[in-house]
KENU-603768 format. One line per 5 residues: number of its first residue (from 0); for each residue x, y, z of C-alpha. Coordinates in steps of 0.5 Angstrom, whole numbers, plus 2048, in hexadecimal, padded with zeros to 3 digits. Layout:
BEGIN
NUM = X Y Z  ...
This chain:
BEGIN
0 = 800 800 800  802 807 7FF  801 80D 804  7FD 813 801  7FC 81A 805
5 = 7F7 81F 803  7F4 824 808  7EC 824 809  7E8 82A 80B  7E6 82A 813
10 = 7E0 829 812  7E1 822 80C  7E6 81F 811  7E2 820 817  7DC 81C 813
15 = 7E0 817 811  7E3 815 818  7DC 815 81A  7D9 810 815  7E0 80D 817
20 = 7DD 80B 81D  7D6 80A 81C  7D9 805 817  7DE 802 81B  7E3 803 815
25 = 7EA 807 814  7E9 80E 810  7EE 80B 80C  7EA 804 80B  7E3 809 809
30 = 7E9 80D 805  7EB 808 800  7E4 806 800  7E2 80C 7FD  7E7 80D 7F9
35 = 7E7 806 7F6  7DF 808 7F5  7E0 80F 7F2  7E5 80D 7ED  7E1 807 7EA
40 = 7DC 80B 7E8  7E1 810 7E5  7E5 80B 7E1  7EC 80C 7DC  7EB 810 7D6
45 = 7EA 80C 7D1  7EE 80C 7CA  7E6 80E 7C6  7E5 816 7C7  7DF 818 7CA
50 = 7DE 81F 7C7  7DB 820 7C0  7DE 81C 7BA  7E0 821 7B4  7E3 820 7AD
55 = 7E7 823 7A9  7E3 825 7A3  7E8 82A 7A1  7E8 831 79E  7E2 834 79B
60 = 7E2 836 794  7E1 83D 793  7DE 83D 78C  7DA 838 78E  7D7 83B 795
65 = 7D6 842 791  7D2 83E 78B  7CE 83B 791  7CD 841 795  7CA 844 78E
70 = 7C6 83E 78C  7C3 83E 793  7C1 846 792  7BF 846 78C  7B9 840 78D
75 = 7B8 845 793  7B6 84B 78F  7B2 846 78A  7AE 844 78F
């Protein structure tokens, strides 16, 4: 086992001592059950991103983009 130090708030150190005794365990036995418990709910990273998926689609075309904008303006005006 390793030996880990970290400094609790008065108040969290001393509602830790009391569950301690009430039931019947070390603080550093409900310590390392709360730790084993917080990170199984918050495993590893894995290797898979877990934001949005983006794609290169490359540069647009300007020629292209201004003949889309016009067409669109047009059919708008024609309507």
């Amino acid at each position: 086992m390793k030996r880990i130090n970290i400094q609790l708030s008065d108040e969290l150190a001393g509602r830790l001592e009391e569950l301690a005794q009430r039931k019947e365990m070390s603080v550093a036995e409900i310590s390392r059950r709360s730790l084993e418990t917080y990170l199984s709910r918050f495993p590893e990273k894995t290797a898979t991103p877990s934001g949005l998926p983006t794609f290169n689609l490359g540069k647009p075309r300007r020629k292209d983009l201004k003949e889309t904008i016009y067409q669109e303006r047009a059919t708008q005006i024609g309507r």
